[in-house]
N, C-alpha and C positions, 0 to 999 in steps of 0.2 A: 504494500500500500504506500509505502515513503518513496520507495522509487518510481511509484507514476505519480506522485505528485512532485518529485522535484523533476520527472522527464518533461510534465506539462508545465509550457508559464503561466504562471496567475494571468489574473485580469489587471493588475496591476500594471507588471512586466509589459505585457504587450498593449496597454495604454503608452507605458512610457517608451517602445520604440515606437509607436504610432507619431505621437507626441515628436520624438526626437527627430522621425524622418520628416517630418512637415516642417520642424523646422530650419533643415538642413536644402531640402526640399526649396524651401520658399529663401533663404538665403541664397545657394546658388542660383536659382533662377532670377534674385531683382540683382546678383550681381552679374551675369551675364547679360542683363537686360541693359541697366545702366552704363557698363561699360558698354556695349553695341552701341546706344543712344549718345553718351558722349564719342563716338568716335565720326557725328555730325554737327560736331559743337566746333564754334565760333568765334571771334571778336571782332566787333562792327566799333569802329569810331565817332562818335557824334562829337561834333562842335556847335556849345552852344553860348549865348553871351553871357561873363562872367555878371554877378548878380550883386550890388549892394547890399546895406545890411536891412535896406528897406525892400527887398525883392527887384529893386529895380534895375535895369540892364546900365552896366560901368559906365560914367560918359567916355570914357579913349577907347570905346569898342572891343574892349578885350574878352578874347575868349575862351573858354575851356573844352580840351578833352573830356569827353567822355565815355569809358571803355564801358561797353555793355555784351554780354553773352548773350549769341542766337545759336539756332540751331536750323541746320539744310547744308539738301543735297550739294548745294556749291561749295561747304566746308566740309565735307567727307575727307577723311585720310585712317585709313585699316590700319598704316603702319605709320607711324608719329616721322614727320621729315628728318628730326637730327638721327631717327635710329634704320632710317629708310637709307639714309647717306653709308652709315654704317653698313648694312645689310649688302648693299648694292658692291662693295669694295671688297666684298665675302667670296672667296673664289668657291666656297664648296654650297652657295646657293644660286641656283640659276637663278636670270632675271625674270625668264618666264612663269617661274613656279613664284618669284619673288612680288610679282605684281597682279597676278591669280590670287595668290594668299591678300594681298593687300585687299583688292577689291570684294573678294568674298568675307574676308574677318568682320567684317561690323552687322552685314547683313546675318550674318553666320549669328553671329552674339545674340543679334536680337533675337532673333526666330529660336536657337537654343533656350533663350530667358523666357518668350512668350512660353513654350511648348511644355517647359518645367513648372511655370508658376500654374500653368490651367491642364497641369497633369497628364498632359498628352502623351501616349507610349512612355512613359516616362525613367523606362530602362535603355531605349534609344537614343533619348536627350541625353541620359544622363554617359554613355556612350560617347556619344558624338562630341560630346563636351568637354571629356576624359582627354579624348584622342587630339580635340581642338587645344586643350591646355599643355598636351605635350609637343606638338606640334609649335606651338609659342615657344616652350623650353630650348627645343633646339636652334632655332635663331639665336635667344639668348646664351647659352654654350658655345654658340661659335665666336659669339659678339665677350664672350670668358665675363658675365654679368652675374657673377655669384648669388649676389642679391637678389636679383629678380627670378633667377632659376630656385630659389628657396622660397623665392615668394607662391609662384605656381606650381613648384612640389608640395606645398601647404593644398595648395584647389585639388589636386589631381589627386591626395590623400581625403579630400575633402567629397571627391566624385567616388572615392572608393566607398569612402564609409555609405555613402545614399546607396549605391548599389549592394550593398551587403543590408540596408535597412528598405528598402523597397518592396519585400516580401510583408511590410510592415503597414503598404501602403492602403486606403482606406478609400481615399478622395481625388480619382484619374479618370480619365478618359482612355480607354484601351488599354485597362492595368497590366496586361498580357505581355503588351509590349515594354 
């Protein structure tokens, strides 16, 4: 009798990976969400006239900067320009694979972020994301960026643990997948 009950998890137990993969769950999906999203961010410069302390515009016309964040397709870049320059001087990354990767990583991000946060296949997401995070790695390894290769060894232990907690899952569309 004590060994089918410590064989079966309480209700507890599988509350709390329920619990732990939602929220593992919903962290990697808004952070591949947001990063996709930010990788169509911006800065537009507005000049506008500098203001007394009464609101009213300087009289010698003087003006101010003002740096403000947008977001669109005209500020798209998958791969950041100072690390693009890097990448591009990399004899063991073709240019072709180099600017493929580029153009597909933000849309990639996004659609990984939407696909995980509203549960879709979400062993495929969680997959593709794996494979996307290492696929980053190796840029960064060639680019000898310790840091950042530690930072995405952190996601891709972070895609491991979802995929060992997904049998936990509750709340998907196509839990199969």
């Amino acid at each position: 009798m004590n060994s089918e009950k410590s064989a079966r998890p309480s209700l507890v137990e599988n509350l709390a990976d329920t619990l732990g993969y939602m929220v593992l769950r919903v962290w990697l999906g808004l952070r591949a969400l947001l990063t996709g999203l930010e990788k169509y961010a911006g800065t537009e410069i507005i000049e506008e006239p500098l203001l007394d302390e009464f609101g009213d515009p300087d009289l010698n016309g003087a003006m101010v900067e003002i740096k403000t964040k947008v977001y669109g397709t005209d500020y798209y870049h998958g791969i950041p320009p100072p690390l693009a320059d890097k990448f591009a001087a990399e004899p063991l990354l073709p240019s072709w694979g180099l600017s493929l990767f580029d153009a597909l990583l933000g849309p990639a991000l996004l659609i990984l972020g939407i696909t995980l946060l509203i549960g879709l296949a979400p062993r495929i997401s969680l997959l593709l994301q794996g494979l996307l995070y290492s696929g980053l790695s190796v840029g960064l390894i060639l680019l000898n960026e310790g840091g950042g290769v530690a930072w995405l060894a952190i996601h891709v232990l972070l895609v491991v643990v979802a995929l060992r907690l997904v049998k936990h899952d509750r709340f998907s569309v196509l839990p199969r997948w």
